[in-house]
Every structure is written in C-alpha cells, then in structure tokens.
C-alpha positions as CSV (number, residue, x, y, z in Angstrom):
1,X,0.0,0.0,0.0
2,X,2.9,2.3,0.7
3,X,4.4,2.2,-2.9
4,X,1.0,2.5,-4.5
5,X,0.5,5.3,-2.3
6,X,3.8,7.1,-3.5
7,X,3.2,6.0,-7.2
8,X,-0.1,7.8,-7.4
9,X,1.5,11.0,-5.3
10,X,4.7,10.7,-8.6
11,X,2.6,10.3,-11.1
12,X,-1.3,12.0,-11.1
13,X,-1.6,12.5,-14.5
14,X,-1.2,9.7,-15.5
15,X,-3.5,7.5,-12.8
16,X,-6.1,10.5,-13.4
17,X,-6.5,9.9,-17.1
18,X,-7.2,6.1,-16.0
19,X,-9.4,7.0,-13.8
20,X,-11.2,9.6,-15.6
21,X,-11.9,6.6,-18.5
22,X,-13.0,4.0,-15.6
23,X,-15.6,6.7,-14.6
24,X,-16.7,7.6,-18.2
25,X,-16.6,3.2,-18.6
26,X,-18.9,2.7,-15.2
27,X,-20.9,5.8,-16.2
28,X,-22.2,4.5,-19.3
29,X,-22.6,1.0,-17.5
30,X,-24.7,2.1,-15.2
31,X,-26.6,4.6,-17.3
32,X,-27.4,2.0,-19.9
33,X,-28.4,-0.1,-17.1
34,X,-30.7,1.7,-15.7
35,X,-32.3,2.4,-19.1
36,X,-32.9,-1.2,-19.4
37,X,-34.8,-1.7,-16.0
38,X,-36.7,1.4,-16.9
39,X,-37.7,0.0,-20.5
40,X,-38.3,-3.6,-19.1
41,X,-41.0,-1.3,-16.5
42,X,-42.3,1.2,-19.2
43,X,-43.5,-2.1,-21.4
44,X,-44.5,-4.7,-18.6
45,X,-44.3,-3.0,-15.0
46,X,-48.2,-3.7,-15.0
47,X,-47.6,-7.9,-15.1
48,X,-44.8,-7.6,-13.2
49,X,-46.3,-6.2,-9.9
50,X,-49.7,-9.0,-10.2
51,X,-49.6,-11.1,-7.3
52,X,-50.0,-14.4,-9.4
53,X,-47.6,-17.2,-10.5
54,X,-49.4,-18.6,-13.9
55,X,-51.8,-17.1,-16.8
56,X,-54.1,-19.8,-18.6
57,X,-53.8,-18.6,-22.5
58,X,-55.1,-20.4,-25.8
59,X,-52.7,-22.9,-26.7
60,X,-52.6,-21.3,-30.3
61,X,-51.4,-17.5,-28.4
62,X,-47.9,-18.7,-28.7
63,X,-47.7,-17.3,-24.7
64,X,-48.9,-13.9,-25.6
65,X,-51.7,-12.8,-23.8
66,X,-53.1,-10.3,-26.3
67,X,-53.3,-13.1,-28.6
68,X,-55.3,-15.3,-26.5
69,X,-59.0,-15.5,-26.7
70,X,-60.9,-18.0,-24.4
71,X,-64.7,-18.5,-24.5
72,X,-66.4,-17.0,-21.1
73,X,-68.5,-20.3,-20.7
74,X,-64.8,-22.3,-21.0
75,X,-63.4,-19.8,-18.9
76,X,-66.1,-20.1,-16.1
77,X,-65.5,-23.8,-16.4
78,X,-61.5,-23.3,-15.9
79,X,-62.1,-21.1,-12.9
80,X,-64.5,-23.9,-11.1
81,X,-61.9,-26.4,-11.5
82,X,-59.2,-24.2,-10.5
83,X,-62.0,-23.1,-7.8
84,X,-61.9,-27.0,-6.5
85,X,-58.7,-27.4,-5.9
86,X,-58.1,-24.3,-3.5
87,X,-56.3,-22.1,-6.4
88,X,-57.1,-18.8,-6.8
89,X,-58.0,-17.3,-9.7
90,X,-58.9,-14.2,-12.0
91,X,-59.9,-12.6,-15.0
92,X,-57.9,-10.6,-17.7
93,X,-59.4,-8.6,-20.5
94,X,-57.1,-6.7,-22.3
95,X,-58.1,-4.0,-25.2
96,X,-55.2,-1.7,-26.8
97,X,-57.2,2.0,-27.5
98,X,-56.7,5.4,-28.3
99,X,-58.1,7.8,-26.4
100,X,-58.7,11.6,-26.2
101,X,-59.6,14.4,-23.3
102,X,-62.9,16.8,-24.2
103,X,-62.3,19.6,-25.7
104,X,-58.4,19.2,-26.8
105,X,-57.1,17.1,-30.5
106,X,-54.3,15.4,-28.4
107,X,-55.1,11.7,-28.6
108,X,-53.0,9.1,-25.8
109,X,-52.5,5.8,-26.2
110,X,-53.4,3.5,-23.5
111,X,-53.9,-0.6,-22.5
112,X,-57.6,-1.2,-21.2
113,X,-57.5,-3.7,-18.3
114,X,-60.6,-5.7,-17.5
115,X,-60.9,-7.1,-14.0
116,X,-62.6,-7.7,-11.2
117,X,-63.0,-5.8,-7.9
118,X,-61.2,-7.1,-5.0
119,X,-59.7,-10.0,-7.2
120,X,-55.8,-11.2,-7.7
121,X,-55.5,-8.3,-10.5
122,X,-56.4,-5.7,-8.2
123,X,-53.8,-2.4,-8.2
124,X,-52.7,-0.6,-5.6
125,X,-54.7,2.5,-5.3
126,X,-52.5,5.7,-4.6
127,X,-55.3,8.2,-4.8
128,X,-59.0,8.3,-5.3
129,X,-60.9,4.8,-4.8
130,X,-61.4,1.4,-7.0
131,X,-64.2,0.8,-8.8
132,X,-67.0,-2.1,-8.4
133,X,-67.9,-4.8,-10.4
134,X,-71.1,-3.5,-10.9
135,X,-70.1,0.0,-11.5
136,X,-70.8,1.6,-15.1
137,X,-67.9,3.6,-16.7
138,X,-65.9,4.8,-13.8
139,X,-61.9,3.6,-14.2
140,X,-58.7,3.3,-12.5
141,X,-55.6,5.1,-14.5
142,X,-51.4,4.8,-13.9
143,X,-51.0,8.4,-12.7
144,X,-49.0,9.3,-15.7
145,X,-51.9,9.5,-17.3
146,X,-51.8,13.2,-15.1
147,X,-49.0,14.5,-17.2
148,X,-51.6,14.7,-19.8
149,X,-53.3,17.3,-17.7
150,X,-56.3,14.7,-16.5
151,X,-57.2,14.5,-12.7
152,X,-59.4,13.1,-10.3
153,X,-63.4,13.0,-11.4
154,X,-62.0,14.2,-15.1
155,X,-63.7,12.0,-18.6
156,X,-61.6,10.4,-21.4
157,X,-63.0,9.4,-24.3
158,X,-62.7,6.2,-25.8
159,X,-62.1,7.4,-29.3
160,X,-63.4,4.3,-30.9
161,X,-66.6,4.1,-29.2
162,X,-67.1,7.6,-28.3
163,X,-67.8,6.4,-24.9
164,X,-67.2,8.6,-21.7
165,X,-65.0,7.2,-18.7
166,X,-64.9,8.6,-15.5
167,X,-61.4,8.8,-13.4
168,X,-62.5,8.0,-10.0
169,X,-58.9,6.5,-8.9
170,X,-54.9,6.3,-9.7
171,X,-52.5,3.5,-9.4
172,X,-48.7,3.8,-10.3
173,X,-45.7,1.6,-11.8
174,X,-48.6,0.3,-14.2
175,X,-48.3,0.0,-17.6
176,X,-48.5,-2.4,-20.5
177,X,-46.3,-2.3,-24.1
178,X,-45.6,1.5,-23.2
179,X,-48.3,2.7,-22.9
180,X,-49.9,3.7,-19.3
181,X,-52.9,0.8,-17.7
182,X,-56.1,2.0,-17.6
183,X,-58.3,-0.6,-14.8
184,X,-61.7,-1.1,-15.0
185,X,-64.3,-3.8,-14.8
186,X,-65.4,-7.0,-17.2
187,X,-69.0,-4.8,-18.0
188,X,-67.1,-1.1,-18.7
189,X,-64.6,-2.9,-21.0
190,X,-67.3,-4.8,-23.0
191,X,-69.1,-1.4,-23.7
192,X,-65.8,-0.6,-25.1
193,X,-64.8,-3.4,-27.2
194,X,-67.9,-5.1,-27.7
195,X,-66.5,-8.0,-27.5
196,X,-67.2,-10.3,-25.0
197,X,-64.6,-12.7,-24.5
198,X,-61.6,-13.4,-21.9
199,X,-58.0,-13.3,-23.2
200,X,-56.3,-14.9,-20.0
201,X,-56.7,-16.6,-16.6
202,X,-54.6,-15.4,-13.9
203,X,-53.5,-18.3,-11.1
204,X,-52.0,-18.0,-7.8
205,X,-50.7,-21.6,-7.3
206,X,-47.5,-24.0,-8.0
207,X,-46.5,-26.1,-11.1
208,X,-49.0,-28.5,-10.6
209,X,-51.5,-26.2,-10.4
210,X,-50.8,-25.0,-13.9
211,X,-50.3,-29.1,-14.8
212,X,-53.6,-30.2,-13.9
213,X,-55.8,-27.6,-16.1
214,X,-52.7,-27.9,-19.1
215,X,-54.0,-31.9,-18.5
216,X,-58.1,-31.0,-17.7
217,X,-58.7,-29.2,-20.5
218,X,-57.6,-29.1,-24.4
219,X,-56.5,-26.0,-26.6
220,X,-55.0,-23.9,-23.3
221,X,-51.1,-24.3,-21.9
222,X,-50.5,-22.6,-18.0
223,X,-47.2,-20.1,-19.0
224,X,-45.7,-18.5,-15.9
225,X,-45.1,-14.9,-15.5
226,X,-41.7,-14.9,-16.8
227,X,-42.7,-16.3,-20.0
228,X,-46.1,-14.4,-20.5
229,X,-43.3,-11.5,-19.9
230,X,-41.0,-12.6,-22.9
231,X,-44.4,-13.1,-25.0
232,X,-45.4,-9.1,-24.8
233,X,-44.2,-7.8,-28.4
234,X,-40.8,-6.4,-28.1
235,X,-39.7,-7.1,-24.6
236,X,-37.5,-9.7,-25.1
237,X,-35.9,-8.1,-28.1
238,X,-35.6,-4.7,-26.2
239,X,-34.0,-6.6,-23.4
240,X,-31.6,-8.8,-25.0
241,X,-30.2,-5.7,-27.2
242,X,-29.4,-3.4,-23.9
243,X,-27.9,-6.9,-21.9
244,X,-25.9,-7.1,-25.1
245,X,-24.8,-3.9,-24.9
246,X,-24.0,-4.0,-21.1
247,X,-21.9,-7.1,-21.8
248,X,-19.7,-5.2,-24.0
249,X,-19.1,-2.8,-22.2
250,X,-18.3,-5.0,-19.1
251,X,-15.7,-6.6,-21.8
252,X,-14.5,-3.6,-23.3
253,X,-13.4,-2.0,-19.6
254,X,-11.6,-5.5,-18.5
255,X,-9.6,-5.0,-21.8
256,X,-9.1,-1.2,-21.3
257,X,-7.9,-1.5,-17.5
258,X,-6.0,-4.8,-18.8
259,X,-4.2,-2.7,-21.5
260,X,-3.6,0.2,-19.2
261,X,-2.0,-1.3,-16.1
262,X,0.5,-3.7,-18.3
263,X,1.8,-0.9,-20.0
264,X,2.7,0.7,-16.9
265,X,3.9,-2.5,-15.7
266,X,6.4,-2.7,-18.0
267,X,7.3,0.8,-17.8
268,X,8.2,-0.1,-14.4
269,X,10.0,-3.4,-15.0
270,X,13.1,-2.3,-13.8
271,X,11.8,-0.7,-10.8
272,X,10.1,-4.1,-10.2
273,X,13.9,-5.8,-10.7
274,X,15.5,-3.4,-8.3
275,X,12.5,-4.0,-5.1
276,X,12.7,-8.0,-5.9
277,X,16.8,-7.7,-6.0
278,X,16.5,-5.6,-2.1
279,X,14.3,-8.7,-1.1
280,X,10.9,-7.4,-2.2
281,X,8.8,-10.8,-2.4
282,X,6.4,-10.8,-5.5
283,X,3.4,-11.4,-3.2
284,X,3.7,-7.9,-2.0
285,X,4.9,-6.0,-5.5
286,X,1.3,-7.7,-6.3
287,X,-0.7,-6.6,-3.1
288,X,0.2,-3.2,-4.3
289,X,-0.7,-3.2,-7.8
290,X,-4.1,-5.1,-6.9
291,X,-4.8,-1.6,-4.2
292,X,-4.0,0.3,-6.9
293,X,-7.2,-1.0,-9.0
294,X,-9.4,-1.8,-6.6
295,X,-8.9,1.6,-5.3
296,X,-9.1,3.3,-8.7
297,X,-11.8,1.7,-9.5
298,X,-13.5,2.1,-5.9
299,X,-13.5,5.7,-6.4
300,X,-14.3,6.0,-10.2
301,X,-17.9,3.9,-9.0
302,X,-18.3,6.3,-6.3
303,X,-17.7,9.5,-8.4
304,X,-19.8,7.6,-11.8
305,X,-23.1,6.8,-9.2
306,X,-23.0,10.1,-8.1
307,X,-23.5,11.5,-12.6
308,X,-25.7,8.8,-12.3
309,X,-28.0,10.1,-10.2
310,X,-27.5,13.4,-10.8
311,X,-28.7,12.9,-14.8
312,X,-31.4,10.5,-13.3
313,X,-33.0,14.4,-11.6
314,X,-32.1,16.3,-14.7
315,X,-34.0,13.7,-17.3
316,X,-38.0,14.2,-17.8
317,X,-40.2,12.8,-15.9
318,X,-41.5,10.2,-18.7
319,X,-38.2,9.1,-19.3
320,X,-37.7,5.3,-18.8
321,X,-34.6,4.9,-16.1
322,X,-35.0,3.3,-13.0
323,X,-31.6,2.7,-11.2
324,X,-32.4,0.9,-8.2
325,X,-30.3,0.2,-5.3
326,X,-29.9,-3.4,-5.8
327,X,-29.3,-3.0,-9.6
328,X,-26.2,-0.5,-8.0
329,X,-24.8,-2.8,-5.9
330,X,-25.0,-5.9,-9.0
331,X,-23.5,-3.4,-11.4
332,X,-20.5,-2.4,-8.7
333,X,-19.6,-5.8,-7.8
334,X,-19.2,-6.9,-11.4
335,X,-17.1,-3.5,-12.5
336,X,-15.0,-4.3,-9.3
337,X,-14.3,-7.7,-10.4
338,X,-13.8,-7.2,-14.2
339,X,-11.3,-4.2,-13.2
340,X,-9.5,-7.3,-10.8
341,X,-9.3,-10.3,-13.6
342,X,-8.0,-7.3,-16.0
343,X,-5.4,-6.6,-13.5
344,X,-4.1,-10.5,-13.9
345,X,-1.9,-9.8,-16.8
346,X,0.1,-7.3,-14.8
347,X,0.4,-9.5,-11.3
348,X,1.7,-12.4,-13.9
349,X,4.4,-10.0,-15.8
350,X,5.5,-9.2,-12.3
351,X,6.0,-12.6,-11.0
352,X,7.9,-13.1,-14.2
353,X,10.7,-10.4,-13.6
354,X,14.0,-11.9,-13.0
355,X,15.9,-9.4,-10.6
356,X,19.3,-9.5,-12.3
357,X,18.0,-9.2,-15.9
358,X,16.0,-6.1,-14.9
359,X,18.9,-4.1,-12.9
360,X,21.1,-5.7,-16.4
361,X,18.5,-3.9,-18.3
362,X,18.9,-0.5,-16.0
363,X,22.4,-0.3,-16.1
C-alpha cells in the first residue's frame, strides 16, 4: 500500500487519465443499465407487480396474452376447476385504445384492463378509490396519465366508441407495451370493445396447479409470468439488445484496464527488478498493484453513481430509467471484479521479472 501510495502521489496525470476513463466506462454502464430496467417497466411494469404465478392462455397465443381469446363459458369452467382445488384465480381482459380528453385534439395511447374488484388483479390505489364490479364507466388510471393534464373526477373518451369514462382513482408503476394501464371492470370494458370474451386466466398456485388444467382441458397451456413476460411484443428483443450492450461494455473495460495497467507495468519493469533484487517478495509487489485498481476503481464507482444520479433528476419525468439500489450494488460488484481479472496480466508479468535481468537492463 505504501508504494502504490507514493506512485499515485509521482505520477497523477497519469492515474487521473485512467481514472477519468474507468468513470466515463462505469458511467455509461450504469446509465445504460438503468435504461434497461426502466424500458423492461415502461413495457411490462403492470404484469410484473400482479400477485399471481401462472396465466391460462389459448394454446394457439404462442404465450402472448393479447393473442389469447378463451370462451367465457370455457373460462367459467376453468375457474371452477381451478376453484376445487383451493387455487385462486382471476380474470384478464385486455383491449389496446386510443383515447382523447374533451375539448383538446391530443389523442393518448393507453392498455384497457378488464378485472374484477377485490380479485388477484387488483392495483394498488394511490389516490381516489377502486371501482365495483357493478359500476358503469368509472376507471382506474397509472398516474402518468396526469401529465396529460387529467385528474381526479375528469372523462376520457374512448375514441373508438365515443364512450365517456370517468377517473375515480390512480395507481402507479402500471403499464403495459408502453403505454400507461387504464383498470376497469369486465362490463365497462365490453361497452368498449364489444366483444365479450376473456383473453387470459390469472393463477395464484405451483406447477402442478398449472399441470392439472394444461392436463383437464384441451386448446390452453399454463405459461408462468416470466414467460407471458418474454411473449409481450418487443420485450424480449428490447431486453436482449441493452444486456448485449452492457456485456460489451463490461468486456470492453476488462480489456481497457488490462491494456492500461501492463503498459505501466512494464514501464516499471526495472523498478520491479531493483525491489525484488532488495528482497521485495512478488506477493507484495502484487498486493500493491491489486490496491492500486481496486482503489481506482472504488472511487471512479463512487464518483460515476453520483453523474448517475444526478442525470437521473435532470431527465423528464417520462423518461424510462430506473436505477435501483440493488441494480447499483450488481453493477458495482461486477465493475469491481472485471477491473480485478483485467489486473491479472500485470500480477503475472511481475511474477515473471528476473531481478538480475532487470537491474542488467537498467544499467
């Protein structure tokens, strides 16, 4: 600790260029991460928070649930089964719609939710009140849906009906292919639609749960959450393009600290010769260069979640980031250890110098 110490106090330009390009590296990282976990929210926050384990979708869907359309008298029969062997269940209606505020051109687009009151499906109300099941027109919206200038007691209209909704509640964190979750009951949705049939059955059980209906009744398949996730149009691709992109970058920062600490490694070869020839073991010559990055890199995380969060304030309120403390801490521990395995090549170059060719070299 003492020489790396002494080498950063000898030489600050040059450890303050690495760690100006570790921040800029982890910056990006963590930027780019947090775009994904707001992306993955903005297109499926509203599945993600149910409370259920399994959706019962037409076998034909290919584990989309927007593709799924299930016969209410089938659907009433898959529920009374489900019903009999202590499972809980619900209903999901989804209708994708455009939808307009009186008096103003600007049209939204929004997901239509059909469920029931008090059931598995049920958001969390943040202000206002839920609706019934026997309630006419009256809806639950995500309160994003207030940056369009709607509030409490305010009427959308359904632009392809014409039909007028009351707001008589707001949830939050809900929303469906991008677009924000608007909650309301089986008999507001089918004045809306007209179309009265049940795209999926939500079930709060274990595998065998979803087993025995897959095995009681033709033409369905039981699809956890996770897959009913990857079946939403564009998540998975949206995903896998941003974890691609975080991988490389991960990569590209292992090769840059790799690069950077064996060139000055060998810059320092003689040096290295001279401590090893005064009875310098190698074990410590290593101690200190492994300080050195973890100590860089330590404070180029610190200084890169700080831009982080500060950009996080600056961006609009519709942006998708969400940077979560446990995405922080993943994202830290694997910069730390991909700045450690880069630092290999210079701890084995250093156990390689030969004391006498080194001060040879010197002289």
């Amino acid at each position: 600790m003492f020489l790396a110490l002494r080498e950063f106090k000898h030489a600050k330009v040059r450890y303050l260029l690495i760690s100006l390009i570790m921040i800029l590296i982890a910056w990006l990282v963590l930027f780019v991460s947090g775009l994904a976990n707001g992306l993955s929210s903005d297109n499926a926050s509203s599945i993600k928070t149910m409370n259920i384990d399994y959706f019962v979708l037409q076998k034909e869907a290919d584990q989309r649930i927007n593709r799924s359309v299930l016969n209410n008298d089938f659907a009433a029969d898959i529920r009374d089964f489900t019903k009999r062997h202590d499972t809980e269940s619900a209903l999901l209606n989804i209708h994708m719609a455009t939808l307009t505020k009186p008096g103003t051109p600007k049209k939204i687009d929004a997901a239509y939710f059909g469920i029931e009151e008090s059931g598995l499906l049920q958001p969390e109300i943040t202000e206002g009140k839920m609706f019934t099941n026997e309630s006419v027109d009256e809806i639950v919206v995500d309160q994003s849906i207030k940056n369009e200038g709607f509030s409490l007691g305010d009427r959308i209209i359904d632009e392809t009906s014409g039909k007028k909704l009351k707001i008589i509640g707001f949830t939050k964190n809900q929303s469906f292919s991008h677009s924000p979750v608007i909650h309301m009951n089986m008999k507001t949705l089918l004045s809306v639609k007209n179309e009265n049939t049940i795209h999926a059955i939500a079930l709060k059980g274990d595998k065998n749960t979803g087993k025995q209906v897959e095995k009681n009744f033709s033409g369905i398949e039981a699809v956890s959450k996770s897959q009913a996730l990857k079946g939403i149009p564009g998540y998975q691709e949206e995903q896998g393009s941003l974890l691609m992109m975080i991988v490389f970058l991960f990569v590209i920062a292992a090769f840059v600290l790799a690069v950077f600490f064996y060139v000055i490694t060998i810059q320092k070869i003689n040096q290295f010769g001279v401590l090893k020839a005064i009875g310098a073991k190698t074990g410590y010559l290593a101690k200190n260069i492994i300080f050195q990055v973890m100590f860089l890199s330590s404070v180029s995380l610190l200084i890169s979640i700080a831009l982080t969060f500060t950009a996080s304030f600056v961006l609009p309120d519709h942006f998708p980031f969400d940077l979560s403390p446990f995405l922080i801490v993943i994202c830290s521990l694997l910069f730390l250890t991909v700045a450690l395995l880069g630092s290999f090549l210079s701890l084995f170059k250093v156990a390689k110098v030969d004391a006498i060719d080194a001060i040879g070299r010197a002289v």
